[in-house]
N, C-alpha and C positions, 0 to 999 in steps of 0.2 A: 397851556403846555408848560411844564415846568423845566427850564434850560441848566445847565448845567457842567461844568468845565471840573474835570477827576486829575487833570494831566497838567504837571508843570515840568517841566522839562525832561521828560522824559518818566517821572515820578512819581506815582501818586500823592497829591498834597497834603501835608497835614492838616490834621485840624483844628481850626483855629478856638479860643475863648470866650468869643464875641454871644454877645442874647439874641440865642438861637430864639426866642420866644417872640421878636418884633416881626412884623411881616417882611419888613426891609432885608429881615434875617434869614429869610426863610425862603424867600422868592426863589431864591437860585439853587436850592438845594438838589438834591437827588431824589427820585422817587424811589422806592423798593418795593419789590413783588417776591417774596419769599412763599415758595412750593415746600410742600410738607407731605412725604408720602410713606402708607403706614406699611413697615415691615418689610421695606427694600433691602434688603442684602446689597453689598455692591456689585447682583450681575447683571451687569449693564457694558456692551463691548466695550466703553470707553474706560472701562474698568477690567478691561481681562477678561471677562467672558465673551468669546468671538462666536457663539454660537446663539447670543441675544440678539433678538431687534431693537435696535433703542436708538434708532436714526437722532432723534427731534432732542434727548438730552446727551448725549454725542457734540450735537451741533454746538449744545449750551458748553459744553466742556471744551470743545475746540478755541471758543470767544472766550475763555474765561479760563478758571485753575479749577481744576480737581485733584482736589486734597484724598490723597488716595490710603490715607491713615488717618483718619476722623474715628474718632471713639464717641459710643455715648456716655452717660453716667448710668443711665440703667437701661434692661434687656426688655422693659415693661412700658406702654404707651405714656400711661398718665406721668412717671417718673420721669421718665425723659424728656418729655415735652415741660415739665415744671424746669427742669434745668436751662432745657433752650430759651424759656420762655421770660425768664430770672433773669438767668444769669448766673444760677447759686449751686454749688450741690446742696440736695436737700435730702427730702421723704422717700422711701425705694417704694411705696404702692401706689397705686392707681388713682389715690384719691391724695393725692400730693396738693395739687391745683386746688381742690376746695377746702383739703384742711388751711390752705394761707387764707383761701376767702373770708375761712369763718377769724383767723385773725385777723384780718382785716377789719372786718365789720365790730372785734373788740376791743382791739387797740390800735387802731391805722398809723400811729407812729413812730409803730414796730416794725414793719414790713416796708422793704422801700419796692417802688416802680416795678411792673413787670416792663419789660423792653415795649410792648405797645403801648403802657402807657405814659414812656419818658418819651416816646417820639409824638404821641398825642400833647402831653403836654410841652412839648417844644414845635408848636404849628404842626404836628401832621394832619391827616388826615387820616384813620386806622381803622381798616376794614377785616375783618374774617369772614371766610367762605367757607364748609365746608367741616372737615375732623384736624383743625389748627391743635385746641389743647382737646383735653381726653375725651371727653363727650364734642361727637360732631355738632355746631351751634354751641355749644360752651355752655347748656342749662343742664342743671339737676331735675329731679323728680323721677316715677316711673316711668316715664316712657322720655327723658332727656330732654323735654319739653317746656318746662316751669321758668318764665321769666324772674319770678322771684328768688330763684336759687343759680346768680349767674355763677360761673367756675373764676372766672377773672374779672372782677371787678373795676370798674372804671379804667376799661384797659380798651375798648373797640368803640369806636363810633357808630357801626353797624355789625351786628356779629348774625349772620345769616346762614342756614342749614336747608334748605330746599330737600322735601324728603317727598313730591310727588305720592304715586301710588305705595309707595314706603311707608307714610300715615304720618310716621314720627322719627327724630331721629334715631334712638333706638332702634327700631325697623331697618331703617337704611344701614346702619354701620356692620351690620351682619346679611344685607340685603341682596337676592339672589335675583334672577331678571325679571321684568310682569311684575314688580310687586311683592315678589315673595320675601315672606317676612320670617327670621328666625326665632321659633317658638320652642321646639322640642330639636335639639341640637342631632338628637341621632336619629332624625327621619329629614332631616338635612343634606343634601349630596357636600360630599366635603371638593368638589369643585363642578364644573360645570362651565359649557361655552354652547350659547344660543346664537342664532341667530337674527340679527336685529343693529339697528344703529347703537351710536353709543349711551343711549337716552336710556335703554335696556337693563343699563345697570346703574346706580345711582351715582357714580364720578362720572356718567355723562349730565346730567341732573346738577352739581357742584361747577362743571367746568362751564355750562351756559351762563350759570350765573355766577360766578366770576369775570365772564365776559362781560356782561350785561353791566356790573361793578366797574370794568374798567373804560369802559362808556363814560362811563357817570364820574368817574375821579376825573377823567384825562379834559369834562370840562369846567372843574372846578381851579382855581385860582392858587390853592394849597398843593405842594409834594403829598403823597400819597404811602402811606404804610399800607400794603395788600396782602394778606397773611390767606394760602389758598392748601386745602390742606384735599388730599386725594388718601380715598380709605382701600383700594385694590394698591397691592398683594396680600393683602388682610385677610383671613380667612371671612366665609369659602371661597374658595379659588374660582370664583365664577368672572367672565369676561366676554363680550361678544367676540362671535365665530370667527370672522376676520383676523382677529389676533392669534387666534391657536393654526392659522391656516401656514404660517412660516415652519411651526414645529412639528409637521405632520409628520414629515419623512427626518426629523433631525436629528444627526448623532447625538447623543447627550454625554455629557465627560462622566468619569468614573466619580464616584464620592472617594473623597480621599476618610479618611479614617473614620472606615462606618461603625465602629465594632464600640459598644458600652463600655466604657472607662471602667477600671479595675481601683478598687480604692475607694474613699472618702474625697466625693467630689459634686459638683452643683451640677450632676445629671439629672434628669427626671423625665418620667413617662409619657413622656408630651401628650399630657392629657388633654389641652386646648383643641388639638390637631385627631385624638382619638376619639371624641364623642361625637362624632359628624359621623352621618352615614358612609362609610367607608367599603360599603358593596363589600362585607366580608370578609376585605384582604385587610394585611400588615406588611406597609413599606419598606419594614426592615428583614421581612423573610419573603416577598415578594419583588423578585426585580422590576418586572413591567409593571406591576402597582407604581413601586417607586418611580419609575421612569416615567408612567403619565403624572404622576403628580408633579413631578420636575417638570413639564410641558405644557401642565396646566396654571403653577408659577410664573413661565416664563413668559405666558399669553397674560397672565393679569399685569406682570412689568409692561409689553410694550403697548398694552390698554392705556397703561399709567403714561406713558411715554406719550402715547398718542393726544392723550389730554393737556400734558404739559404742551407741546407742541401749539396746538391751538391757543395755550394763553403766548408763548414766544409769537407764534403771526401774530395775534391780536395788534402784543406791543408795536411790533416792525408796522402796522395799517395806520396805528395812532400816530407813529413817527414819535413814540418814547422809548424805542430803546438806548439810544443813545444819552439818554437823561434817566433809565435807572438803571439799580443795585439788584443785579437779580442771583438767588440763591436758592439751589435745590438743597432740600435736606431729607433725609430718610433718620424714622425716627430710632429704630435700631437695627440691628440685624437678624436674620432668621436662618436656625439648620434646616438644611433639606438633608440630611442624613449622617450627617456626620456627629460621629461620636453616639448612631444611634437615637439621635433628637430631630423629631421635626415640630420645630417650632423656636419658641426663645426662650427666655426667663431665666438661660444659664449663663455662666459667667466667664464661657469661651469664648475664643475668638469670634466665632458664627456668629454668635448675639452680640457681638460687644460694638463690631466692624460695620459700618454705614458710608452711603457714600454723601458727599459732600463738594457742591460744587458755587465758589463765588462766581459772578460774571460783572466787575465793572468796569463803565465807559470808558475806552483810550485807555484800557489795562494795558505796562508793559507784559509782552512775552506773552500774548495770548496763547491758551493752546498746552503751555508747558507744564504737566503734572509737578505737584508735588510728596515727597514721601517724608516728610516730619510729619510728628506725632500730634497730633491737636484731638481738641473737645469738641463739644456741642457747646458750653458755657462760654466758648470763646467768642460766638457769635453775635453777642449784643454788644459786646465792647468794639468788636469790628464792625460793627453796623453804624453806631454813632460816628466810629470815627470815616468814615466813609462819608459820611450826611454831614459832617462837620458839625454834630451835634456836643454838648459839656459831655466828656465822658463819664459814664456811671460808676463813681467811685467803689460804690458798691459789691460792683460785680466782681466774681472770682475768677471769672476768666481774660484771657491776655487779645489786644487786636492781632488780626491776625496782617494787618497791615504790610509788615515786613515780608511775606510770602508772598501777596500779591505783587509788590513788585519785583521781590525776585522769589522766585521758585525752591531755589537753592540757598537761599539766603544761611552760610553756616552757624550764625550765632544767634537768630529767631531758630531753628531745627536745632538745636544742642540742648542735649539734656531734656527734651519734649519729653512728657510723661499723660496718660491719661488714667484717673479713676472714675471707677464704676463700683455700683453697689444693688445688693437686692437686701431682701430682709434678713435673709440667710449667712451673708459672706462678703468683704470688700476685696476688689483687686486694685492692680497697679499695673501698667503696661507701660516699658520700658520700648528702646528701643532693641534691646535684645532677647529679653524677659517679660514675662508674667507672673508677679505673685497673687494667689489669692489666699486670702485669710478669714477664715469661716469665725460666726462666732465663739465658738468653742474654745477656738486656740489651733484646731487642728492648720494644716498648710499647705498647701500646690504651687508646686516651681515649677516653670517650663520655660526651658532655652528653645527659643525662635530658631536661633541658627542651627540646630539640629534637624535633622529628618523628623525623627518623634515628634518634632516641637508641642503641642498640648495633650500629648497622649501617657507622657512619661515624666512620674512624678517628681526632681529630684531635692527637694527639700529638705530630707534627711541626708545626699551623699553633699549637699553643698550648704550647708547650714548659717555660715558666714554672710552669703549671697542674700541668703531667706530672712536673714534679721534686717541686714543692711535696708532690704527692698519694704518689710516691716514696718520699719523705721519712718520713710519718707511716705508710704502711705500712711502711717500715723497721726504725721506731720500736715501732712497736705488738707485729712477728711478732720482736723480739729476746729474748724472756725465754720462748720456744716451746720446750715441753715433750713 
């Protein structure tokens, strides 16, 4: 069991310079268990929505900060997961993670550390379970499978994907209950809640063995990097029955701005969400469509919940929680309706907004949300320095240190800005704004503190604003990796 002391008077301690690489160095470190869950929105009641079940990451927010204005850099799994996974803004598609592999393999030094493998190479111990970077198990080839084609290179000690009656991971990452594999998208149910344990769907399949994993680290000698990635609320929206059993009878809130943007904007026909057997209907001119698939979302979150939960007891049976670093992340956000999108890949708020929760030992002010602006990139620089590991010069993003111990901290929250990018367009998120800047030249402004806020364009009537904002995303995405 690895022990571990976060707390000096009151404080979290910095981190010190020392060779993190001696074992003398490393004995007393932190362990980390980082959750990674694909296509979480933030609704989760501990985020505002009171009409979720999410008892189990609740509890985690209560112990710990949730960052209630977490951006990611992109609306796209593979994207955004390269950033977390970096450190870097980088590539806006999917295949971010293997185009560095293949620089990797031609110039290795070119490319610095992915975060698993600067805490590998500083004693850890770095495992993956699960849909961590884009492909669930982190392999190339047809069916996700090909040891020879890893996505992250010298970055896991064990990089594991359990795909059961799923055959492959491919199978599983679109995997419906029994086994069922997705083959032809529109004879697919685009959601679905059976009956059966959690084994029924393949994040019950991820979550055992991630247990099974944390067995096995808890009696190893070394701190432990556990990287556990959960693919529900991921399309299709399948989940066992138990979970849909809270939203039978449940009010569902209205969608706020359901109506397709007027203009030149990063809308699109959420085609992801549209080639699934959709039983006929469209959620944007059917209400109760809309509303069960709002209900069939909210059973794959507290599925997702219910799994995280299980690795939280795990830690508390091992008697590590008090000795690590644990961090829920959601890899971007997703419309359920609004602005007429269901799905992501747009460069609204829906997509952009994730929720984000640190939890470490003897945190002061446990419990107390925060509302500065942060990244996904910010997470490797806060992760070292949490483990007192050299921090990654490298890395573009900031610890987020200062938050955890205070919440409110005025001068870590001043001036906080987040970007994000797809292939189409970069934006900027202010703390009262958003600019986004298409490649073309064209532009979208939207004041936050207005009612409109991303519905109404105003670019042209404040043109000043739209350069200024221009400007610092210009700035910020020029050293883009």
């Amino acid at each position: 069991m690895i022990a571990a002391s976060l707390l000096l008077a009151g404080t979290l301690i910095a981190a010190g310079p020392g060779d993190a690489g001696t074992p003398d160095a490393t004995a007393d470190r932190p362990n980390v268990l980082l959750i990674c869950i694909d296509d979480l929105r933030p609704e989760l009641r501990s985020f505002g929505a009171d009409w979720i079940d999410s008892p189990h990451i609740d509890a985690l927010a209560a112990r710990g900060r949730a960052f209630h204005r977490h951006y990611v850099q992109a609306p796209t799994c593979g994207a955004s997961r390269y950033a977390l996974l970096t450190g870097l803004y980088g590539p806006a598609g999917n295949g971010a993670l293997f185009e560095r592999a293949k620089r990797l393999r031609n110039d290795p030094s070119s490319v610095p550390p992915s975060m698993p493998a600067w805490f590998r190479q500083n004693g850890y111990t770095t495992v993956s379970v699960g849909k961590v970077s884009h492909h669930p198990g982190g392999r190339g080839g047809g069916n996700w499978d090909d040891p020879a084609q890893p996505e992250m290179p010298d970055s896991w000690d064990r990089h594991l994907m359990p795909v059961g009656p799923w055959q492959h991971p491919r199978g599983a990452m679109h995997g419906l209950a029994h086994g069922e594999i997705r083959t032809n998208a529109g004879k697919m149910a685009v959601f679905q809640s059976e009956d059966g344990p959690a084994a029924i769907y393949p994040d019950g399949l991820t979550t055992d063995e991630a247990l099974s994993q944390l067995d096995t680290l808890n009696a190893d000698e070394k701190p432990f990097f556990l990287a556990v990635g959960l693919i529900r609320p991921h399309l299709p929206f399948g989940a066992p029955a138990e979970y849909m059993q809270p939203y039978a009878d449940a009010a569902v809130p209205p969608i706020p701005h359901p109506n397709k943007p007027a203009g030149k904007t990063t809308w699109h026909g959420s085609g992801e969400f549209m080639k699934y057997d959709r039983f006929g209907k469209n959620p944007n001119d059917d209400a109760a469509f809309a509303e069960a698939v709002l209900k069939h979302y909210a059973a794959c979150v507290s599925y997702a919940d219910a799994m995280t939960g299980r690795l939280l007891d795990r830690l508390d049976e091992l008697q590590l929680t008090e000795n690590t670093v644990v961090v829920l992340w959601g890899d971007h956000g997703w419309h359920l309706g609004e602005h007429a999108i269901w799905g992501k890949h747009a460069l609204f708020e829906e997509s952009l907004r994730s929720p984000l929760i640190i939890a470490a030992p003897n945190m002061p002010r446990p419990g107390r949300k925060t509302g500065a602006i942060v990244e996904s990139i910010d997470l490797f620089p806060t992760l070292c320095d949490l483990a007192e590991l050299p921090a990654p010069e490298f890395a573009q993003g900031e610890s987020l240190r200062p938050l955890l111990n205070d919440p409110e901290d005025a001068s870590a929250a001043a001036g906080g800005v987040a970007v994000s990018y797809t292939s189409r367009a970069n934006t900027i998120r202010t703390d009262t704004h958003r600019l986004i800047a298409h490649r073309d030249g064209h532009l979208e402004l939207y004041d936050h503190r207005t009612p409109d806020a991303e519905t109404r364009n105003l670019a042209n009537a404040q043109p000043e604003v739209a350069e200024a904002l221009l400007m610092r995303l210009q700035k910020r995405l020029a050293d883009r990796r």
